[in-house]
C-alpha positions as CSV (number, residue, x, y, z in Angstrom):
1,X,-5.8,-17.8,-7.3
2,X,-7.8,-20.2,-9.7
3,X,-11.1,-18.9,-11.0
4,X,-12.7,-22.5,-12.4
5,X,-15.2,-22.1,-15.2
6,X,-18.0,-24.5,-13.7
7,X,-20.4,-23.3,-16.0
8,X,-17.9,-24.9,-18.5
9,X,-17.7,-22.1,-21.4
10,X,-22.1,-21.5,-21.2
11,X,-22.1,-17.6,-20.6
12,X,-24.9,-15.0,-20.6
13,X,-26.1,-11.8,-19.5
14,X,-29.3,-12.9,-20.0
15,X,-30.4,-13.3,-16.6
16,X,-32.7,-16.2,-16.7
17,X,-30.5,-18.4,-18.3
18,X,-27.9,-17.3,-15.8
19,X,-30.5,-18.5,-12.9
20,X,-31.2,-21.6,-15.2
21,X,-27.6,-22.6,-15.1
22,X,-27.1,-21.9,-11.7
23,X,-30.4,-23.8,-11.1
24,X,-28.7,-26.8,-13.0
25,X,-25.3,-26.9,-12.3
26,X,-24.8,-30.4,-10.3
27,X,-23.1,-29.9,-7.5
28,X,-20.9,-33.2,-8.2
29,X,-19.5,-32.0,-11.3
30,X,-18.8,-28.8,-9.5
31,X,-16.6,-30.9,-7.3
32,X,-15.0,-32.7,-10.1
33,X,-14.2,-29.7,-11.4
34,X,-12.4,-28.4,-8.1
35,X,-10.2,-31.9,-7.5
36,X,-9.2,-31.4,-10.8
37,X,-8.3,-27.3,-10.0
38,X,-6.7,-28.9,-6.7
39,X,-5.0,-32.1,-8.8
40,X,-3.1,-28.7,-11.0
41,X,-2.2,-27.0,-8.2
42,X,-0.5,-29.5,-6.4
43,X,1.4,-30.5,-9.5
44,X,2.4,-27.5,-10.8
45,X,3.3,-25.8,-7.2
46,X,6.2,-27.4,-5.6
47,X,6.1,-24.5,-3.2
48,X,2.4,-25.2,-2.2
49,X,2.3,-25.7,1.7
50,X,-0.9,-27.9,1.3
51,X,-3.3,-24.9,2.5
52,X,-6.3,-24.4,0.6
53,X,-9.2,-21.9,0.4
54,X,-12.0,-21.9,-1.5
55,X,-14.6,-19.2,-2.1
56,X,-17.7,-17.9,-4.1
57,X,-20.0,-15.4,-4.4
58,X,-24.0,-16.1,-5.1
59,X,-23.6,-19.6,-7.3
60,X,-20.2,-19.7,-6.0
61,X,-20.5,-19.2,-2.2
62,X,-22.9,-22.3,-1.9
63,X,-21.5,-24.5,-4.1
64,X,-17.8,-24.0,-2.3
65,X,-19.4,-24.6,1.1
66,X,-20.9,-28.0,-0.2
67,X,-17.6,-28.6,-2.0
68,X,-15.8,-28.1,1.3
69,X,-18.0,-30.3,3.6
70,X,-17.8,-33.1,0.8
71,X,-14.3,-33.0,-0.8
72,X,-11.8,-31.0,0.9
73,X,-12.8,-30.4,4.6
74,X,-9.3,-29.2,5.4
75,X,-9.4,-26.3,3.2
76,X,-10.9,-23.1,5.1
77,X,-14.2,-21.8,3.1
78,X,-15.6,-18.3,2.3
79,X,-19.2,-17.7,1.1
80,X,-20.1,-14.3,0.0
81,X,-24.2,-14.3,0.0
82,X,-24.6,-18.3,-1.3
83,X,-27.0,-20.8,0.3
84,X,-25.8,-21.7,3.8
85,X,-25.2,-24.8,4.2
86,X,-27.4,-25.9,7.8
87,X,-27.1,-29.6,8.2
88,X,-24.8,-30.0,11.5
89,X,-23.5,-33.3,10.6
90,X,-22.3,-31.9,7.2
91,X,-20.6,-29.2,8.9
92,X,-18.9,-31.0,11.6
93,X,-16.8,-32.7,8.7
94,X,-15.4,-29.5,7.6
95,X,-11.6,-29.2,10.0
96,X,-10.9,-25.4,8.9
97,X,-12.9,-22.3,9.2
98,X,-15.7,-20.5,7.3
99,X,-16.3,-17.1,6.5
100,X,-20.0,-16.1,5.3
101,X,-20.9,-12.3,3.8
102,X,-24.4,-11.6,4.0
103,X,-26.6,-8.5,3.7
104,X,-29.5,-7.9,5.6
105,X,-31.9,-7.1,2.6
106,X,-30.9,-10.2,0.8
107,X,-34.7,-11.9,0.0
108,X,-32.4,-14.9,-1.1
109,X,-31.8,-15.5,2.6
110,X,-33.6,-14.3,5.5
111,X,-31.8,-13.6,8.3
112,X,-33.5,-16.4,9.8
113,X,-31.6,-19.3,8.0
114,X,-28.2,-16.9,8.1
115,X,-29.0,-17.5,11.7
116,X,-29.7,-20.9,11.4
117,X,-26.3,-21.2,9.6
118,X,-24.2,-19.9,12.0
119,X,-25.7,-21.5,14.8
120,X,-24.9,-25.0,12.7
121,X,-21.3,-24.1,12.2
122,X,-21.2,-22.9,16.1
123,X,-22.8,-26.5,17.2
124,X,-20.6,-28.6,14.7
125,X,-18.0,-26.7,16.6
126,X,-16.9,-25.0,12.8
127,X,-14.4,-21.5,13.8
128,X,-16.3,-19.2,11.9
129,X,-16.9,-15.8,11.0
130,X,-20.3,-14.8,9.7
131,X,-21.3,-11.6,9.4
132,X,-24.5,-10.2,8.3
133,X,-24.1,-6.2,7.0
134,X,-26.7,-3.8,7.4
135,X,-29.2,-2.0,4.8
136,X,-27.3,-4.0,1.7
137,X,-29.1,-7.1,-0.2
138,X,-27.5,-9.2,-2.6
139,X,-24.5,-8.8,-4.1
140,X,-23.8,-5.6,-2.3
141,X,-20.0,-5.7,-3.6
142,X,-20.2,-5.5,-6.7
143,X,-16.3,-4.0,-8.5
144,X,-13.1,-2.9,-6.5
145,X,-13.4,0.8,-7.0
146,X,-16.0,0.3,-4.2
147,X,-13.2,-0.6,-2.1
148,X,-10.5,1.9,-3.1
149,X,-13.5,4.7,-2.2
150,X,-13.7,3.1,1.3
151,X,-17.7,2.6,0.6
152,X,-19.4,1.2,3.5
153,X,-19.8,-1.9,4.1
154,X,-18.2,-3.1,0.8
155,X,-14.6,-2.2,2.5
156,X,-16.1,-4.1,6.0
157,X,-16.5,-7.1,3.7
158,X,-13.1,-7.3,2.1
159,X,-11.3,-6.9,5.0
160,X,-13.3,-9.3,6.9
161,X,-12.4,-12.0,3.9
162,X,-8.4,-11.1,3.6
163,X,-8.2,-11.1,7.2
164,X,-9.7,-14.5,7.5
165,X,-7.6,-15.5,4.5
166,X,-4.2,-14.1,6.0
167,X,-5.3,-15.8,9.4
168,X,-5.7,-19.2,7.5
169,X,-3.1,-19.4,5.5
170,X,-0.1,-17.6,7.9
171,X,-1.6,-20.3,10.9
């Protein structure tokens, strides 16, 4: 696992500056940022089988699914509540699956375009699995202890990702 610092060092806690970046973060140095995460990978991982997975939450999630569908189609994609990505002809370049985590409160993105999303991956004939969980909003899983107490649907979610992930990478 390689965590890339896209931000490039700029932190915060100060929420709108964390929006701003987010806001302002072009998506092509994003993906300059990934080859070059891949580029490492590959040449300090003899053992690497040439599988590749990329996730994000928030920021993340919709950045890895544009980084996908541009860059690196053959790696399999999970978005945990970023922007969907809806354009079919975007999405029928991607050749491995997608995983999406969504809450049904999220304001961020109606269910309408999570929808939309999934019936884009379903038409650009994308294996998917996109779930949308009940009664949570945004960033619903937020540290691990929520998944060592079993709270609902945080543990639902991160099985549905490492189930994804071990069906992925053991194919």
């Amino acid at each position: 696992v390689i965590a890339p610092d896209t931000f490039r060092g700029d932190v915060t806690d100060f929420i709108p500056k964390a929006i701003w970046l987010a806001l302002t973060t072009p998506q092509e140095r994003v993906n300059d940022d990934l080859d070059a995460v891949y580029s490492y990978l590959e040449s300090e991982n003899s053992q690497h089988n040439g599988k590749v997975a990329v996730m994000g939450f928030c920021y993340g999630g919709g950045k890895a699914i544009r980084y996908t569908s541009t860059c690196r189609p053959d790696a399999a994609t999970v978005v945990f509540y970023g922007s969907p990505l809806t354009d079919v002809d975007e999405l029928k370049r991607l050749k491995a699956p997608v995983c999406g985590v969504y809450g049904s409160e999220d304001a961020q993105f109606p269910k309408i375009l999570l929808d939309k999303f999934q019936s884009a991956l379903n038409e650009a004939g994308v294996e998917n699995d996109v779930r949308v969980y009940d009664g949570v909003g945004h960033a619903f899983w937020s540290d691990m202890e929520q998944i060592e107490r079993g709270d609902r649907p945080q543990a639902e979610a991160y099985g549905q990702c490492t189930s994804f992930l071990r069906r992925f990478f053991d194919a």
